[in-house]
DSSP file (Angstrom, degrees, kcal/mol; ACC not computed):
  #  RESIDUE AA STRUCTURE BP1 BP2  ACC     N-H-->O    O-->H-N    N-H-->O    O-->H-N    TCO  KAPPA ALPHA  PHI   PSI    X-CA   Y-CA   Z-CA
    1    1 A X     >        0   0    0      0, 0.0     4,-2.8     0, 0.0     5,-0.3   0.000 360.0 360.0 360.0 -45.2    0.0    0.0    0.0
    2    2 A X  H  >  +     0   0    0      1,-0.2     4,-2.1     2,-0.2     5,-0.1   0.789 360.0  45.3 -79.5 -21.4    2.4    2.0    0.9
    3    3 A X  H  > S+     0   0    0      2,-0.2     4,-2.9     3,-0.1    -1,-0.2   0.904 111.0  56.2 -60.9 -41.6    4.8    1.7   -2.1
    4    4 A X  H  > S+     0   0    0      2,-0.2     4,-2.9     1,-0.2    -2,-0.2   0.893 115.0  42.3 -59.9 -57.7    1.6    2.1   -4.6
    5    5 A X  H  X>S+     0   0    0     -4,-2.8     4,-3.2     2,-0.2     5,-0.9   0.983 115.7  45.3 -58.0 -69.5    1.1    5.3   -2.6
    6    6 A X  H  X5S+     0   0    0     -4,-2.1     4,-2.0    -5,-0.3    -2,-0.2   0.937 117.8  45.4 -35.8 -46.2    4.6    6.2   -2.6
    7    7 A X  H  <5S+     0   0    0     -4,-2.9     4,-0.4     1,-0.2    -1,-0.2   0.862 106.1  55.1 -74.0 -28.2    5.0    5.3   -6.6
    8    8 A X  H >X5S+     0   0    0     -4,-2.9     4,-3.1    -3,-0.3     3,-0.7   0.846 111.4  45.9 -85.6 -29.8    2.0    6.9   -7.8
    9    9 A X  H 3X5S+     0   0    0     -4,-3.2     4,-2.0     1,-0.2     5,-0.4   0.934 114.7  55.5 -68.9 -21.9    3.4   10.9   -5.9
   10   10 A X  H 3X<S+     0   0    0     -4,-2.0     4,-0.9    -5,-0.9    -1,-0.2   0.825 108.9  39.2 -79.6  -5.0    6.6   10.0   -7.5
   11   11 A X  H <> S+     0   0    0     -3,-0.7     4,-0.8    -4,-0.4    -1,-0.2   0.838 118.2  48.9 -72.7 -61.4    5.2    9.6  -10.7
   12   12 A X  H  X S+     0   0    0     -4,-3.1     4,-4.6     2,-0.2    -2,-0.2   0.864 113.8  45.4 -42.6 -63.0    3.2   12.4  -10.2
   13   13 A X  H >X S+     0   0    0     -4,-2.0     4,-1.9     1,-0.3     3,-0.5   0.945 114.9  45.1 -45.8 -89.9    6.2   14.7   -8.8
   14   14 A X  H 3X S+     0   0    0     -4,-0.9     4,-2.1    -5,-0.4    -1,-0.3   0.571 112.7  53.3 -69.4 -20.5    8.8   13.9  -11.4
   15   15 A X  H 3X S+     0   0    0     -4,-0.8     4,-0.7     2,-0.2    -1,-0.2   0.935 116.0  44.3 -82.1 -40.0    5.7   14.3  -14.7
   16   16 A X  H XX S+     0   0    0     -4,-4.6     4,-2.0    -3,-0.5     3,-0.8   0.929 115.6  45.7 -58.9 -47.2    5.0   17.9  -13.2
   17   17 A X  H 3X S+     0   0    0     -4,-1.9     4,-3.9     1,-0.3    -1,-0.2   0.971 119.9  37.5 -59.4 -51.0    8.8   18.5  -12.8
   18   18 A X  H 3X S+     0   0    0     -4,-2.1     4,-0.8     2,-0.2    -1,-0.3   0.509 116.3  51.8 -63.2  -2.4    9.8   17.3  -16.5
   19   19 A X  H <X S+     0   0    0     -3,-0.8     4,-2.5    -4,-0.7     5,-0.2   0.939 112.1  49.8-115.6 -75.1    6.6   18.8  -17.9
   20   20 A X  H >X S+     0   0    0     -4,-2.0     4,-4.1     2,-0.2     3,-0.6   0.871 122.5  35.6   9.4 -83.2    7.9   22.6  -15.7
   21   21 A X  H 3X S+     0   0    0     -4,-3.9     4,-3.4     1,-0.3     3,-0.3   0.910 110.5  56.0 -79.5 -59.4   11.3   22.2  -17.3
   22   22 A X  H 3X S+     0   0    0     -4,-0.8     4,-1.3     1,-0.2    -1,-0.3   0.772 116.9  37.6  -4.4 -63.6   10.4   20.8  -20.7
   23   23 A X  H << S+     0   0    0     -4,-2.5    -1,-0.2    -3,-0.6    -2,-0.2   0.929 119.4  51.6 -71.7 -31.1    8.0   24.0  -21.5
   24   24 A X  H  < S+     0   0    0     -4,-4.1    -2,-0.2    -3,-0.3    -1,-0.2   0.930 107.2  49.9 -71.9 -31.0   10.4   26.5  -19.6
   25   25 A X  H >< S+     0   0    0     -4,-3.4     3,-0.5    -5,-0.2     4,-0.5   0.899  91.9 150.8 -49.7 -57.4   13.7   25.5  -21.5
   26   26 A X  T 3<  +     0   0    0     -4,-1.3     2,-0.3     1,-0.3     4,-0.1   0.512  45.9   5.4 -23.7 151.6   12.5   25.8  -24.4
   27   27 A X  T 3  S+     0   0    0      1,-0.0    -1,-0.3     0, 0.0    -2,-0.1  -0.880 131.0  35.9 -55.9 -21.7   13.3   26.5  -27.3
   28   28 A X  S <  S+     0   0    0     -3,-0.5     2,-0.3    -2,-0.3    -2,-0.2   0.762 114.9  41.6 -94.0   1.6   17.2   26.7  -26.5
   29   29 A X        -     0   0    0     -4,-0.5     2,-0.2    -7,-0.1    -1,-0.1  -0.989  55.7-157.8-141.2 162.3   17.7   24.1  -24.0
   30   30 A X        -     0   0    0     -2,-0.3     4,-0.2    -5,-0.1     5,-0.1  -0.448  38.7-114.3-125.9 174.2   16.6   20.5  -23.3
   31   31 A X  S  > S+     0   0    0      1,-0.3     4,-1.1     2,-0.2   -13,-0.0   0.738 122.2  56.1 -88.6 -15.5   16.8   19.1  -19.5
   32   32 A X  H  > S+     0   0    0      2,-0.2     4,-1.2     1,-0.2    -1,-0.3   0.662 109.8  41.9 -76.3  -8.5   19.6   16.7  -21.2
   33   33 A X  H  4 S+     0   0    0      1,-0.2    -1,-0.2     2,-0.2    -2,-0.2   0.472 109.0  53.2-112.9  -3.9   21.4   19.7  -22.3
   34   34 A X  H >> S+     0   0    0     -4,-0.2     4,-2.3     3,-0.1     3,-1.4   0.669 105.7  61.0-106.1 -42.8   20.9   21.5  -19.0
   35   35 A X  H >X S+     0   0    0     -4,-1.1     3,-1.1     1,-0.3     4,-0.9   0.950 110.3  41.6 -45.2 -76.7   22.5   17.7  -17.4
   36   36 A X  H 3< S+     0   0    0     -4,-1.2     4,-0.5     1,-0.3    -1,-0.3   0.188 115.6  49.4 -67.6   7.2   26.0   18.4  -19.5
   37   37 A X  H <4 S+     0   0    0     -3,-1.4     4,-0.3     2,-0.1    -1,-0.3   0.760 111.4  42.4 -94.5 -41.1   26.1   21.8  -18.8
   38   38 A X  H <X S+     0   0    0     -4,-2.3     4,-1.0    -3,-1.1    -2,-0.3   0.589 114.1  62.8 -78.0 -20.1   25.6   21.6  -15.1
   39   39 A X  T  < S+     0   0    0     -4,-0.9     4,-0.2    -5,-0.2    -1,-0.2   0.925 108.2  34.6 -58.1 -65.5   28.1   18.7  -15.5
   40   40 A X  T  4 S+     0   0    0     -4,-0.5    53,-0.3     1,-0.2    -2,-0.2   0.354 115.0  56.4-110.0  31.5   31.1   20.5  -16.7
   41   41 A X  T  4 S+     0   0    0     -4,-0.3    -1,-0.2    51,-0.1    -2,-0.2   0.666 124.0  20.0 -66.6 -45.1   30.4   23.6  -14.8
   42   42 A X  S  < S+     0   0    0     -4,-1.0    -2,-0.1     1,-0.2    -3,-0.1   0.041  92.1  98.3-120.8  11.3   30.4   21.8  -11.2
   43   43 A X  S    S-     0   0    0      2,-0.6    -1,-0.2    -4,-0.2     3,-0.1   0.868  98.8-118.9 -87.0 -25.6   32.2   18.7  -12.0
   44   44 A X  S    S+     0   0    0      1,-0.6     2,-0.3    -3,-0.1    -2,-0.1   0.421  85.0  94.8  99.3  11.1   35.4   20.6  -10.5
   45   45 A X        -     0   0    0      1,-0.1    -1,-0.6     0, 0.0    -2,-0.6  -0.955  69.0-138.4-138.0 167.3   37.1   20.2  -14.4
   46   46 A X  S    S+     0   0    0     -2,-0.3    47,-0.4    -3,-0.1     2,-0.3   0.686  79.6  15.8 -82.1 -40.8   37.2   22.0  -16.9
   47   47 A X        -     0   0    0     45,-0.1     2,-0.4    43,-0.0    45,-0.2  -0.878  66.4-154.4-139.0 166.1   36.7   20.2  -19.6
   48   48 A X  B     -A   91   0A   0     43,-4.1    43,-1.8    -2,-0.3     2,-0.1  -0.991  19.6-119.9-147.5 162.5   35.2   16.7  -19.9
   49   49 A X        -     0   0    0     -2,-0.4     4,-0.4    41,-0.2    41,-0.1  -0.290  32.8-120.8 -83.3 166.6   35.3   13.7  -22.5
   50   50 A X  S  > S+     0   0    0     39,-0.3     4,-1.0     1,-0.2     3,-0.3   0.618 116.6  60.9 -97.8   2.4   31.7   12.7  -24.1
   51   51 A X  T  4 S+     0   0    0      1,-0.2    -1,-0.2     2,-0.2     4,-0.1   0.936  87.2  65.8 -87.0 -25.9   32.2    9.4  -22.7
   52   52 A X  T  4 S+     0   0    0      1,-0.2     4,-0.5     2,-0.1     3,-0.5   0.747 104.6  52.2 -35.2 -38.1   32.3   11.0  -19.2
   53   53 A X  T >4 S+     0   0    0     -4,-0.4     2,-2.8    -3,-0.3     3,-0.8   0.992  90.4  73.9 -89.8 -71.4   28.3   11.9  -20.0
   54   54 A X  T 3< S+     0   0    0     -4,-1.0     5,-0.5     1,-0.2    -1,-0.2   0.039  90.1  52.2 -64.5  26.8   27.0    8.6  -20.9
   55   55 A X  T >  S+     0   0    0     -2,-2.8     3,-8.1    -3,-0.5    -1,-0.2   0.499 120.7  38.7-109.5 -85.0   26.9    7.0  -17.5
   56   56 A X  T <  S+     0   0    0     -3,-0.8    -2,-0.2    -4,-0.5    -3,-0.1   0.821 115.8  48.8 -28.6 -61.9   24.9   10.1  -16.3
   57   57 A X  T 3  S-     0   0    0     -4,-0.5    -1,-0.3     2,-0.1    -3,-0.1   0.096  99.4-137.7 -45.5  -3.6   23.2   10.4  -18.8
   58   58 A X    <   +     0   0    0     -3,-8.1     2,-0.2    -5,-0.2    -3,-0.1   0.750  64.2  82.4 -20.3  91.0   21.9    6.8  -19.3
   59   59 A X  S    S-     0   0    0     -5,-0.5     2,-0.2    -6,-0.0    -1,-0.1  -0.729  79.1 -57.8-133.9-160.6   22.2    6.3  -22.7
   60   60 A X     >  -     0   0    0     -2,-0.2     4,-1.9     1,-0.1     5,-0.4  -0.423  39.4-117.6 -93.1 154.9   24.5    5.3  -25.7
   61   61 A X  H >> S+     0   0    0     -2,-0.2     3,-3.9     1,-0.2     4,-1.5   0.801 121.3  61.5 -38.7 -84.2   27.8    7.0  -26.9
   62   62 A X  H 34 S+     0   0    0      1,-0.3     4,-0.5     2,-0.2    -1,-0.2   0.409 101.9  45.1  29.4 -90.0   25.5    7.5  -29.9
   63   63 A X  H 3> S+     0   0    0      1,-0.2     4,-0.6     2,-0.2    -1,-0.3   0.373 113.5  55.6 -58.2 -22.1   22.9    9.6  -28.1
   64   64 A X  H <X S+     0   0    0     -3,-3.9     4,-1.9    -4,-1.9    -2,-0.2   0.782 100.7  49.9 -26.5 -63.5   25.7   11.3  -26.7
   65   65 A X  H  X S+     0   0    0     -4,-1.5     4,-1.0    -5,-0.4    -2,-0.2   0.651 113.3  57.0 -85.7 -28.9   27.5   12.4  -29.9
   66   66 A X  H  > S+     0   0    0     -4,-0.5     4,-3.8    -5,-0.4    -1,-0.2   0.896 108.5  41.9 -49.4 -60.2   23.9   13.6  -30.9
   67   67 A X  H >X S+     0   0    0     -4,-0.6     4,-1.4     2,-0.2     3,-1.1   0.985 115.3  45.3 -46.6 -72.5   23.5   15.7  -28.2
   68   68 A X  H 3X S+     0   0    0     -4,-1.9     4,-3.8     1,-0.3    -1,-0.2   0.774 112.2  53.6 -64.4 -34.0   26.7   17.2  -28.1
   69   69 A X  H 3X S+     0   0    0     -4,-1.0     4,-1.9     2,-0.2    -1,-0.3   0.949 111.4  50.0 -64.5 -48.9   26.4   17.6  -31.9
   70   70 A X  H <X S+     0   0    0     -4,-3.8     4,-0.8    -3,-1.1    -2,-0.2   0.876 115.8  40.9 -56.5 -42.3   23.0   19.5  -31.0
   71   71 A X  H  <>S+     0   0    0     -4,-1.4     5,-0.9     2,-0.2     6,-0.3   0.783 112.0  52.8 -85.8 -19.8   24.6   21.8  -28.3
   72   72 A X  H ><5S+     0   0    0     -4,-3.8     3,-0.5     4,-0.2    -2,-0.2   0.678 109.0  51.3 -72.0 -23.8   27.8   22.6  -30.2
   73   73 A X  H 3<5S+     0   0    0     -4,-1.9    -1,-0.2     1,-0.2    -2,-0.2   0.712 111.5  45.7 -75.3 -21.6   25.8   23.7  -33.1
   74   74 A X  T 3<5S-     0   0    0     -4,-0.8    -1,-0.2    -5,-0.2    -2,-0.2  -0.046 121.7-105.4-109.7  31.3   23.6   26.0  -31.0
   75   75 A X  T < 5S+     0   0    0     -3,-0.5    22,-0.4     1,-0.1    21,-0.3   0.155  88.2 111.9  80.3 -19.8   26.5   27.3  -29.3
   76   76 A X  S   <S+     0   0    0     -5,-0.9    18,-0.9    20,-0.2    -4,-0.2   0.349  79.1  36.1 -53.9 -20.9   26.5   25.8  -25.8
   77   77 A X  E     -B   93   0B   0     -6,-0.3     2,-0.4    16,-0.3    16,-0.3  -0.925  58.9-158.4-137.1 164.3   29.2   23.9  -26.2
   78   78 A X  E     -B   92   0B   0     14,-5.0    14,-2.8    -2,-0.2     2,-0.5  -0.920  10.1-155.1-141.7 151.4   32.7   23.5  -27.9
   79   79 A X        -     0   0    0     -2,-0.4     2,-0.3    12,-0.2    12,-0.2  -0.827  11.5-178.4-115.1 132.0   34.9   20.6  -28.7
   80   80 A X        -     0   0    0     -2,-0.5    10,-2.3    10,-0.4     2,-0.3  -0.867  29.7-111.0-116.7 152.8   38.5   20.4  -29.0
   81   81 A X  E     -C   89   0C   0     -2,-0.3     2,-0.4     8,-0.3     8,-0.2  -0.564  43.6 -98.8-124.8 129.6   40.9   17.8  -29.9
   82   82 A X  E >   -C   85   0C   0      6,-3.5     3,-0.5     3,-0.5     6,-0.2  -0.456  32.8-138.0 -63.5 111.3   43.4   16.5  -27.0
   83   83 A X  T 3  S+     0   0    0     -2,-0.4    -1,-0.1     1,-0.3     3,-0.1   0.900 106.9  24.2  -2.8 -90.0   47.0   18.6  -27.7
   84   84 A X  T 3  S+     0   0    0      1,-0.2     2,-0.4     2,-0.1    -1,-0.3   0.345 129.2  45.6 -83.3  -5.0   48.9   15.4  -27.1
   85   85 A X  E X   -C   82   0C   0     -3,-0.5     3,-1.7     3,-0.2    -3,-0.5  -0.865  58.3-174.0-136.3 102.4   46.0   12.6  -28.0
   86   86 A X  E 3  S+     0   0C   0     -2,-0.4    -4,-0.1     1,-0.2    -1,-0.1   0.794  83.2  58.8 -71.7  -9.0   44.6   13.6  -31.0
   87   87 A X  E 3  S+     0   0C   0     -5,-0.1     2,-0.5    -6,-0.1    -1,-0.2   0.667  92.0  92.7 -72.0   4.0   41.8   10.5  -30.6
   88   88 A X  E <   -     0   0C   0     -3,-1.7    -6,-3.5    -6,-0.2     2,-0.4  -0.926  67.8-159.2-114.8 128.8   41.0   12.2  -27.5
   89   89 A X  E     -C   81   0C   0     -2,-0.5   -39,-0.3    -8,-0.2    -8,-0.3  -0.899   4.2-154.8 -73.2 101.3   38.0   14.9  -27.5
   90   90 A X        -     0   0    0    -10,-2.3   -10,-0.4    -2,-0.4     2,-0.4  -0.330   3.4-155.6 -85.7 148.7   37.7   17.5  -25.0
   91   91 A X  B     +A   48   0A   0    -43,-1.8   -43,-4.1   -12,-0.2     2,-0.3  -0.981  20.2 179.5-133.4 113.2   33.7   19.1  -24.2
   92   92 A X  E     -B   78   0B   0    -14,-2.8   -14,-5.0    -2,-0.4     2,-0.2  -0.955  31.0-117.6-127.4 147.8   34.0   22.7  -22.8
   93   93 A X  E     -B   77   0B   0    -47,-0.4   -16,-0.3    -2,-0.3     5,-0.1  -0.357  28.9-126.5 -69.8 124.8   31.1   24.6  -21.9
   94   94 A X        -     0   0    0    -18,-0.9    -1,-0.2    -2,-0.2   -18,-0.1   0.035  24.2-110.5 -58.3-169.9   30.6   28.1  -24.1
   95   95 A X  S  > S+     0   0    0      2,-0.1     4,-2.6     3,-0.1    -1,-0.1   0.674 131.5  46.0 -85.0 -42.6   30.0   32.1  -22.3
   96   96 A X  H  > S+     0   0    0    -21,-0.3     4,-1.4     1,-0.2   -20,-0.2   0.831 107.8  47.7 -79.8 -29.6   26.4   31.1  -24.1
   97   97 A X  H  > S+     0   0    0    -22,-0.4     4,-3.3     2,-0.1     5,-0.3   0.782 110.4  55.5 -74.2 -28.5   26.3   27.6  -22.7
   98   98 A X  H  > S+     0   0    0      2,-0.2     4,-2.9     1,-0.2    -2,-0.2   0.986 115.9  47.4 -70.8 -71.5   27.3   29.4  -18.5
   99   99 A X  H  < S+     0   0    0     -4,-2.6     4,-0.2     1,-0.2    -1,-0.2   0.703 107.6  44.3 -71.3 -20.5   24.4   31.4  -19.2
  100  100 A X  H >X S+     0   0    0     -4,-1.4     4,-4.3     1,-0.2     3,-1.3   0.895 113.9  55.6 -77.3 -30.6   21.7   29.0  -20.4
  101  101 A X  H 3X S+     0   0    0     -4,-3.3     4,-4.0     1,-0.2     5,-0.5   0.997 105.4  54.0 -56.0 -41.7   22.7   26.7  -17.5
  102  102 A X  H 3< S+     0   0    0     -4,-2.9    -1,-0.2    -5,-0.3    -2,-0.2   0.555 107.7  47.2 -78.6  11.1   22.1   29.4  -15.3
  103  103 A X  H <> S+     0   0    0     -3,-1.3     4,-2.5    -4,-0.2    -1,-0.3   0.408 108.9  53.3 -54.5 -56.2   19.0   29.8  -16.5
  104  104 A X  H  X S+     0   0    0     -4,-4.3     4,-3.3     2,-0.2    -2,-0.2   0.947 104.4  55.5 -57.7 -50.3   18.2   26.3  -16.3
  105  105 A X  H  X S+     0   0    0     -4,-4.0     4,-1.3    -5,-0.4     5,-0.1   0.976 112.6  50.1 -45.6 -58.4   19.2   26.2  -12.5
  106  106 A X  H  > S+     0   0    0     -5,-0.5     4,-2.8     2,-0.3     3,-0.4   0.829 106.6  43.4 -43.9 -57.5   16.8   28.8  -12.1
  107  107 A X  H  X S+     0   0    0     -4,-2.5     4,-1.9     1,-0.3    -1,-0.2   0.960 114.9  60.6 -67.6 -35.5   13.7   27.8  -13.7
  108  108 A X  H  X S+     0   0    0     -4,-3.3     4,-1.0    -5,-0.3    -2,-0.3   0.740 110.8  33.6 -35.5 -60.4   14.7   24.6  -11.9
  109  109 A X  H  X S+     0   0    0     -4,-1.3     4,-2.8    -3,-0.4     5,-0.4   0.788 109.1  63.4 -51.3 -58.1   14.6   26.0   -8.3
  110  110 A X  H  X S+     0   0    0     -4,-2.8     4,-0.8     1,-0.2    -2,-0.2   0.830 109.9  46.8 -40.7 -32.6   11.9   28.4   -8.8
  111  111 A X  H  X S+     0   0    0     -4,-1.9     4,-1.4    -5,-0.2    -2,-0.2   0.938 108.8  47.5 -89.0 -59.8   10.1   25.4   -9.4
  112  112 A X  H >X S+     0   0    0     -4,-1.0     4,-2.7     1,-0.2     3,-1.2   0.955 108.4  58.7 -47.2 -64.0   11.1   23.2   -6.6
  113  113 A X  H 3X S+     0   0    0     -4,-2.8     4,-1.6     1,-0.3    -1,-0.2   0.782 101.2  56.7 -65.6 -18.8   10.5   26.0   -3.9
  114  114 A X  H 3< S+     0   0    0     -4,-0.8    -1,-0.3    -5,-0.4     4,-0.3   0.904 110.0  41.8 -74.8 -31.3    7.3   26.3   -4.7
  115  115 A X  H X< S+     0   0    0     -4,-1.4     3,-0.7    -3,-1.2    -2,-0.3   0.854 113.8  45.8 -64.2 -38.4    6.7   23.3   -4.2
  116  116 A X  H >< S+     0   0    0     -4,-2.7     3,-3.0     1,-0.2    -3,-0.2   0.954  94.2  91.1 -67.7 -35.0    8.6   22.9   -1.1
  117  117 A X  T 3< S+     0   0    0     -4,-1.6    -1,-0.2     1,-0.3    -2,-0.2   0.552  79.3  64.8  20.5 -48.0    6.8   26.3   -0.1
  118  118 A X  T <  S+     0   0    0     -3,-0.7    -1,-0.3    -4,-0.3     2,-0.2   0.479  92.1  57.5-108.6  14.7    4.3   24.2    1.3
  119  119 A X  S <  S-     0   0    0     -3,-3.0     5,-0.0    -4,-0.0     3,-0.0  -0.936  93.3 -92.1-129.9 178.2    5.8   22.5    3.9
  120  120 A X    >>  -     0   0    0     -2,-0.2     4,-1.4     1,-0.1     3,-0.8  -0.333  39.5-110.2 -85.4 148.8    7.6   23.9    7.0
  121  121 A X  H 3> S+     0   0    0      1,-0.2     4,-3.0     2,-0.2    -1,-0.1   0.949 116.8  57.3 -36.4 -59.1   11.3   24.4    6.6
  122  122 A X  H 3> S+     0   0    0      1,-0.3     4,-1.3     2,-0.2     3,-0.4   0.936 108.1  43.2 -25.9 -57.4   11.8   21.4    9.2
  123  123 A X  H <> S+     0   0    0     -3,-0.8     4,-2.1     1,-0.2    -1,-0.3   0.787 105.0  64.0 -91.4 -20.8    9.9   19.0    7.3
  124  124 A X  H  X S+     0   0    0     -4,-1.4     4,-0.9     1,-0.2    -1,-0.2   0.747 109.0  41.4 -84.5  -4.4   11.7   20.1    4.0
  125  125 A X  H  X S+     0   0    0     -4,-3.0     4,-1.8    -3,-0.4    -2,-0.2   0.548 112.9  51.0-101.4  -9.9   15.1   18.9    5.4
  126  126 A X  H  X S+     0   0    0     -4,-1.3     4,-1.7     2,-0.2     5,-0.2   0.920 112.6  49.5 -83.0 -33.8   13.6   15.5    7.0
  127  127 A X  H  X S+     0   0    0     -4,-2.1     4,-2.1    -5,-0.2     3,-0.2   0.975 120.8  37.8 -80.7 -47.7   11.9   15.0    3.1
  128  128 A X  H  X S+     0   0    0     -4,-0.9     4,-1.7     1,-0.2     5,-0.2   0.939 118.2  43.9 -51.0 -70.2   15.8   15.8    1.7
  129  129 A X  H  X S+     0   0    0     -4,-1.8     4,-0.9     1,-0.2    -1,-0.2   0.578 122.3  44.7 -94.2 -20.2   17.6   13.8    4.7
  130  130 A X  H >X S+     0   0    0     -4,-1.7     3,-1.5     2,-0.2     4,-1.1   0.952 111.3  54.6 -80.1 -69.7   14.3   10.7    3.8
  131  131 A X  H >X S+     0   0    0     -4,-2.1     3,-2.0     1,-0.4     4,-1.0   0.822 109.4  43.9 -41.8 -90.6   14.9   11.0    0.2
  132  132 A X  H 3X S+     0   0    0     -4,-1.7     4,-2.3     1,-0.3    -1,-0.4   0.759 106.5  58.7 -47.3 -34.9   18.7   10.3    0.5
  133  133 A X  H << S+     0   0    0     -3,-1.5     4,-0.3    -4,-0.9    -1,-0.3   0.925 112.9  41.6 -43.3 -50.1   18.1    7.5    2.8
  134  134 A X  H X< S+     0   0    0     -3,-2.0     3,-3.1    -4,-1.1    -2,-0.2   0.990 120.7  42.6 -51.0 -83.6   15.8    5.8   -0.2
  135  135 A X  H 3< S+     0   0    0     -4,-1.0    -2,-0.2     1,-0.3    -3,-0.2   0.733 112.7  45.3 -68.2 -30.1   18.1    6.7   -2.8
  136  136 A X  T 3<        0   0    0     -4,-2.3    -1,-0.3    -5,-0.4    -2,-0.2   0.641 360.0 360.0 -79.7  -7.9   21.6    5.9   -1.1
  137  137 A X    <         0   0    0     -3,-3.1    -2,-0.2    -4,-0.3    -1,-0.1   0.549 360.0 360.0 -51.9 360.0   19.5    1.9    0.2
């Protein structure tokens, strides 16, 4: 009963969020494209390989090399060829890619505090500190 419950708000939760982000990105970013930005902003490097996303990401290299193809043509991203490995491909994040993530973060957050908005600070760090219990089991 209580999973059923549990499965149908998380369903719920997660359609609203992607639904949120989906209309707000739009048109120049996607929530995947918001992933790899936020990736190689905060990852603590500079630059990152495109297999480094497909873990993260779960998908294929493939779907990777699409993507990347999608954000380097609309400016978001750029790729450069390793100095000393030319087989090796470097993904750095544009000035135009810093700003749409931080845009993304935004709509992102606006979105989440309104929803957390309607429970008491208290209860919105026991929902974090439950949530990570779940997710680290």
């Amino acid at each position: 009963m209580v999973t059923q419950e549990f499965a149908k708000l998380w369903w719920k939760l997660s359609k609203d969020l992607r639904t949120h982000m989906e209309t707000e990105l739009a048109p120049t970013l996607t929530e995947g494209q918001l992933t790899v930005l936020e990736l190689l902003m905060f990852s603590g490097q500079q630059r990152m390989k495109p297999s480094d996303f497909t873990d993260v990401l779960a998908t294929t290299p493939a779907a990777v090399t699409t993507l990347l193809d999608r954000m380097e043509k609309s400016g978001l991203i750029s790729r450069e060829r390793d100095e000393k490995d030319r087989r090796i491909v470097w993904v750095l994040v544009t000035d135009k890619g810093r700003e749409e993530c931080e845009r993304g973060i935004q709509i992102r957050e606006r979105f989440l505090q309104a929803y957390l908005s309607r429970i008491s600070s208290h209860n919105q760090q026991l929902l974090v500190y439950l949530l990570g219990k779940v997710a680290n089991a």
